[in-house]
N, C-alpha and C positions, 0 to 999 in steps of 0.2 A: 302639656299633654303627656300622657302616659304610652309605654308601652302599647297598650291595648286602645287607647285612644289614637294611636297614630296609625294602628293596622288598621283600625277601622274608617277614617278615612280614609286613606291609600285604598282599602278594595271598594268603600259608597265612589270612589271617583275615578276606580279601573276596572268595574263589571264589564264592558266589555272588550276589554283586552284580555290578552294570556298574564294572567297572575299564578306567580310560585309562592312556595314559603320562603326559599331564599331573598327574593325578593321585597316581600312584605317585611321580611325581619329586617333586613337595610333597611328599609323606611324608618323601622320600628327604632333603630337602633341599639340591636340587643342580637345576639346567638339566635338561630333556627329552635335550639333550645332551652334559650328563656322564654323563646315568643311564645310558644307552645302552652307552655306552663302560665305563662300572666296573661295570655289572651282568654283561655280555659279557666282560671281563677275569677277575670274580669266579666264575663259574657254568659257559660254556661256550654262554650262551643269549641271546636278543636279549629283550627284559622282553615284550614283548607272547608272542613262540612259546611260552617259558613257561607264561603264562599261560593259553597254548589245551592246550598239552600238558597241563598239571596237572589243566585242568576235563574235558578229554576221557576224560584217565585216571580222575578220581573219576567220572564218569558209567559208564564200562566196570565198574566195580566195583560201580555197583548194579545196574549192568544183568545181570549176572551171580548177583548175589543177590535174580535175580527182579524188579527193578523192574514194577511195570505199564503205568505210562504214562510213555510216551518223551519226548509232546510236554514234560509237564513236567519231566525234565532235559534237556529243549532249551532250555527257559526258564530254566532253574536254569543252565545254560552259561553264557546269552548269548546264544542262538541265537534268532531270531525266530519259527523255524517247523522242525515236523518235519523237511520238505525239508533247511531251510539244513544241519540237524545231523547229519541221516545222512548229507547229501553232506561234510561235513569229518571226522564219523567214518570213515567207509569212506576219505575221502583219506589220514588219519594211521596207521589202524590196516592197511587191506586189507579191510574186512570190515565188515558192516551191524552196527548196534544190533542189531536182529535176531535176528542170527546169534549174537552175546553173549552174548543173553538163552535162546537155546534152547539152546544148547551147556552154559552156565555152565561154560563155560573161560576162562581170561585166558591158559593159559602159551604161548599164540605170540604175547600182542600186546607192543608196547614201551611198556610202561609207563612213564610219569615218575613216578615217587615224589617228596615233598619232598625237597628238597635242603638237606642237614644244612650249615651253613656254615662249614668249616675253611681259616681264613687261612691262604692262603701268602705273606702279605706278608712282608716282610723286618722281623726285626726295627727296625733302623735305616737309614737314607737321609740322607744329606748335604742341609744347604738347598740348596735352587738359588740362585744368582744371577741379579738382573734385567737383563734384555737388552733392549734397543730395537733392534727386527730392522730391517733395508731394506726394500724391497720386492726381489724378484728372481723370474728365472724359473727353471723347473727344465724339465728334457727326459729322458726314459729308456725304461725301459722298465714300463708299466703291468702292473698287474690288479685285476681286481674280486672281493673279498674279503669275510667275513661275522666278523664279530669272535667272532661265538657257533659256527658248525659245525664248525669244526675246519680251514678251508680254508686259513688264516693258513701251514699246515705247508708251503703252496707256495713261501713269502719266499724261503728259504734258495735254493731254483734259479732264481729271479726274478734274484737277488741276483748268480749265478752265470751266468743270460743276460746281465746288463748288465756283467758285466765283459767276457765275449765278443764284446760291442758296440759298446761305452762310444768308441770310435776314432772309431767312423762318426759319433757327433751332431755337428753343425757348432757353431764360433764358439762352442765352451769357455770359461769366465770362470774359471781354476784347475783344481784337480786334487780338491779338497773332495767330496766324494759324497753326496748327501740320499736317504734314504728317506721321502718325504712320504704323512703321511694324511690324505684329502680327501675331498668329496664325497660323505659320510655321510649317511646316513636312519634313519628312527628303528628301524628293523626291525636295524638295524645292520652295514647291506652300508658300504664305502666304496672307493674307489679307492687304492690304494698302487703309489705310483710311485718305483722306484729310477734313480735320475740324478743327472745334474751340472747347475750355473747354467750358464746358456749367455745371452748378450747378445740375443740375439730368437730368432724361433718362424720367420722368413720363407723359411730354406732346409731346415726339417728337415724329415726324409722320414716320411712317411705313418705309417709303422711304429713311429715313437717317440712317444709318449705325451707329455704337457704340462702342467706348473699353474703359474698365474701366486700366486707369496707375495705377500701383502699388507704393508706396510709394519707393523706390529704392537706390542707390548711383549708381552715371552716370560719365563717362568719355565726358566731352563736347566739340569737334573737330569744329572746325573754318572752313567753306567757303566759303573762300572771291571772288573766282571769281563770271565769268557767270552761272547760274543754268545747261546750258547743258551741263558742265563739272563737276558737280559733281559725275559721276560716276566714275572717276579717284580717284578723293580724297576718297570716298569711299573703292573703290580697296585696297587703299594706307592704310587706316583704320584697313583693314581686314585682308588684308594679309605683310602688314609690320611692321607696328606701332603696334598692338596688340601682334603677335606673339614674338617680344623681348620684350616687357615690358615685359612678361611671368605674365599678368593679365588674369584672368578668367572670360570672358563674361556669364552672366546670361541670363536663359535661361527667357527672359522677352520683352515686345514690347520694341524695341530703336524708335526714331523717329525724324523727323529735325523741328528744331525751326525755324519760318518766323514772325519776329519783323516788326515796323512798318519803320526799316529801308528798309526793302526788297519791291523792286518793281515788282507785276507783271507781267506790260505792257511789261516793260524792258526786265527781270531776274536778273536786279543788285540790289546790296545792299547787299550782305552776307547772310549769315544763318551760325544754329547752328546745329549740328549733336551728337547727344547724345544714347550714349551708356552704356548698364545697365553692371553694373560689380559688381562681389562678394565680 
């Protein structure tokens, strides 16, 4: 089992107990933030939203089959009090416990069902080789992104702003292109910024986004196909390949390398995927 396969039973078999992320990642066997990252790669969800969607939805389905007392699947949630749980049911669904329970309908709410878990990891992935990065800065053009909603589908016109742009950042260090991810929370929003190294931050205008790379030791992963199947390999990264080495990712921006072998127009030519480890 993977990463993402072991949070997800630890929470189908502790809805209703008190579940943390520190928790679930023990299970998982991996950093608070690796979990983040391979459960969101794996699923489409951040491990805590999950967790409220699944117990929301199994509370809807008693409530539907008549439950009587609410406060206790408020309690049964996680919820402290009647209040706290009809105000995140009515947030998630549009509609009161209430409303659930005298209807006994569910077919306009969105339900989370368990999620049955089918790998699309790749079958095979080349080792990485290790790398001892510099430090360096990067400059482009940002955004704030969720690994789990689906917003990620923005990159490719991100991708397509910064080449649009890419003239104007000042004091360019090469022609190399970084897509950096940074700035992660455990809900699993983070910052991705597509740019070049640029020698300092002192004349760049407003409008272009910023992270300073830390000097690091990187696990460097190869892919060689077309750009819109990097989210596979990816997956394959996070939730295969890392979890048996039994290496410990660093809580530090990783980010994909675009030499000047990599086309654009295209999306061929390879890149590199680099990963900070301890």
């Amino acid at each position: 089992m993977n990463p993402a396969q072991k949070a997800l039973w630890y929470i189908e078999s502790h809805l209703g107990t008190a579940l943390t992320l520190d928790e679930i990642s023990t299970i998982a066997g991996v950093s608070r933030f690796h979990l983040v990252r391979a459960f969101a790669e794996a699923t489409g969800f951040s491990v805590m939203r999950y967790v409220r969607a699944r117990r929301l939805s199994e509370a809807a389905h008693q409530l539907a089959a008549g439950a009587p007392d609410i406060l206790t699947l408020a309690l049964d949630a996680d919820y402290g009090s009647h209040e706290a749980f009809t105000r995140a049911f009515r947030d998630h669904f549009g509609v009161t416990p209430e409303t659930v329970r005298a209807t006994t309908c569910l077919k306009k709410l969105k339900l989370q069902e368990p999620i049955t878990m089918i790998s699309t990891a790749l079958d095979h992935i080349d080792p990485p080789r290790v790398a001892h990065g510099k430090a360096f800065l990067v400059a482009g053009i940002g955004e704030r992104y969720n690994h789990a909603n689906g917003s990620t589908a923005g990159i490719p016109n991100q991708w397509h702003e910064f080449h649009m742009q890419h003239a104007a950042i000042p004091r360019p260090v090469g022609k190399i292109a970084y897509g950096v991810c940074c700035n992660g929370d455990d809900a699993g929003n983070f910052d991705y910024i597509a740019g070049l190294e640029v020698a300092d931050f002192s004349d760049l205008p407003r409008e272009f986004a910023r992270v300073r790379i830390p000097e690091q030791k990187y696990l460097v992963f190869t892919h060689a196909d077309h750009i819109s199947t990097i989210r596979r390999t990816v997956n394959t990264i996070w939730n295969r390949w890392l979890p048996q080495s039994g290496m410990k990712v660093a809580d530090a921006p990783n980010f994909e390398r675009y030499d000047e072998k990599f086309d654009p127009s295209t999306g061929y030519g390879g890149l590199e995927i680099w990963v900070p480890v301890v």
